[in-house]
N, C-alpha and C positions, 0 to 999 in steps of 0.2 A: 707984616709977618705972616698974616692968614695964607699970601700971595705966595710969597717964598715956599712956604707948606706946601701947598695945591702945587707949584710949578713944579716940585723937586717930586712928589707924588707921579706928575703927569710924562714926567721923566721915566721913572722907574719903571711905570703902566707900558709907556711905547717901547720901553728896552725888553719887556718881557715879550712884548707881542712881536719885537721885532724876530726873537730870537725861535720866538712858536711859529712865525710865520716863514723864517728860514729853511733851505732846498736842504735837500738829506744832503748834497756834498757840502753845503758849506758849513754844516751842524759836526759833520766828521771833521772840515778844517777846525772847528773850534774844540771839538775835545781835541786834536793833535795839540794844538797850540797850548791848551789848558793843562798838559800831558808835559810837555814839552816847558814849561814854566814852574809845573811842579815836580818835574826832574830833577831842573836846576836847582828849586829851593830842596830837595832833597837832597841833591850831592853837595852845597855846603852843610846842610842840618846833619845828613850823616857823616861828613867829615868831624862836624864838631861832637856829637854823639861817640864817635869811633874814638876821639880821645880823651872823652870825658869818662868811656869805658874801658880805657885800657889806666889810666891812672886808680878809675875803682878799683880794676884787676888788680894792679900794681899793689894800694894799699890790701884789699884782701889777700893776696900773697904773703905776704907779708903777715897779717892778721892768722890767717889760715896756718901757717907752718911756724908761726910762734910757740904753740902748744908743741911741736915736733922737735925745738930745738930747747926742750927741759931735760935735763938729766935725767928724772923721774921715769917721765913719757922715753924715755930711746931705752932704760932699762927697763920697765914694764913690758915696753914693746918685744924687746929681745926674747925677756921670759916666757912670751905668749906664745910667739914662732919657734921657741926651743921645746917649748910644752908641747905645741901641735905636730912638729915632726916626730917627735918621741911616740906621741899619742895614735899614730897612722899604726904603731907596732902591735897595740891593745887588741885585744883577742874582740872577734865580733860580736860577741854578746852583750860588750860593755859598749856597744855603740851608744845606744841609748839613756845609758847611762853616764858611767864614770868620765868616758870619752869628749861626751856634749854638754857633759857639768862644767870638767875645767878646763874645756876649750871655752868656756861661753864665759866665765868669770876670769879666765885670766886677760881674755879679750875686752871685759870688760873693765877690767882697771884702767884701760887707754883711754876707754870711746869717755868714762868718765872722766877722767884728766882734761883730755880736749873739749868738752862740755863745760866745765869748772869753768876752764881758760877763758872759752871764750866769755861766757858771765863774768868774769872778774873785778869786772866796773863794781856790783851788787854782792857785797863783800860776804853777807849771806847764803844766797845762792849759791857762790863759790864755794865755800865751806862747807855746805852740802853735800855739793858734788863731790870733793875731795874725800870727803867724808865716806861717800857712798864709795868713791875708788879704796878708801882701804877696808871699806868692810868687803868688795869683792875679790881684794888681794888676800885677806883672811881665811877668804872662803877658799878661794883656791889653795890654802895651805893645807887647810883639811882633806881637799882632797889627794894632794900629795901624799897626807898620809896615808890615804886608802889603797894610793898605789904601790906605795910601801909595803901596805900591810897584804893583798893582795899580791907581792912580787912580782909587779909590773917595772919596778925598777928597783936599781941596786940603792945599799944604802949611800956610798960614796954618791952618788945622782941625787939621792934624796936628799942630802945635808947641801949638797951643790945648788941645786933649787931652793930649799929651805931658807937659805941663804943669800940667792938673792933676793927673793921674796919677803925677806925682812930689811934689806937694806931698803928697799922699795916701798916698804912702810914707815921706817923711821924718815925716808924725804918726803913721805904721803902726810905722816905727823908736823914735821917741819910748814909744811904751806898749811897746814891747817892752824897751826899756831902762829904763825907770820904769814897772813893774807895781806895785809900790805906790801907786802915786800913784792908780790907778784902784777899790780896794778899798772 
């Protein structure tokens, strides 16, 4: 046994020295070689990589534009973009204001919807999030009516928005009250 030890030792010793004692072109042939070996195992490893990464993609695609394909979320969305063109019209004083208030909440009913979504395994967290999507649909209600009140917009606009921003919370209410249902 000792002998085996010692031999396969006195192996490795000479493989090393042989390779210290090797000419600079044959040190270059052997990185080519060692180059050239781990090419190869890289172009099958990234072949299989390359399609262990597009099936990921696949399911996150999938995963990712789930939250895109709720009722909810494509009405929220709507009202956010129909809010923000509106809002380009707002006098510059209210940039930092009224303007950045319910651009940022009504923006944020979405980003929380697809937040929820994605937790929704964790029926809590979901609920949270949902939660916090209609307290930011709220918020933007009030501020509709600042617009209102203000004469930033007509009333017909206002009852139009108003409007949908409640339908948007009675579906915000529904998944908060049926989290299963969304799993």
């Amino acid at each position: 046994m000792e002998l085996a030890v010692n031999s396969g030792q006195s192996a490795v010793n000479s493989q090393q020295s042989a390779i210290k004692k090797e000419s600079p072109q044959s040190a270059v042939n052997s990185r080519q070689l060692r180059k050239k070996v781990h090419s190869r195992q890289s172009t099958v490893g990234n072949e299989e990589r390359k399609k262990e990464r597009k099936e990921q993609s696949n399911n996150c695609n999938t995963m990712a534009t789930g939250f895109r394909n709720l009722t909810v979320y494509k009405k929220a969305f709507a009202l956010a973009m129909e809010i923000y063109h509106l809002s380009k019209e707002f006098p510059k004083e209210e940039l930092y204001s009224l303007t950045t208030q319910i651009r940022k909440s009504s923006r944020s009913v979405c980003s929380n919807i697809g937040e929820g979504y994605r937790k929704r395994q964790y029926e809590a967290h979901f609920v949270s999030k949902i939660s916090d999507s209609d307290m930011e649909n709220t918020e933007t209600q009030v501020w509709l009516d600042f617009m209102l009140s203000c004469e930033y917009i007509s009333k017909k606009s206002f009852d139009d928005f108003n409007n949908q921003s409640e339908e948007i919370g009675r579906l915000l209410n529904h998944m908060i009250q049926n989290p299963e249902k969304y799993k």
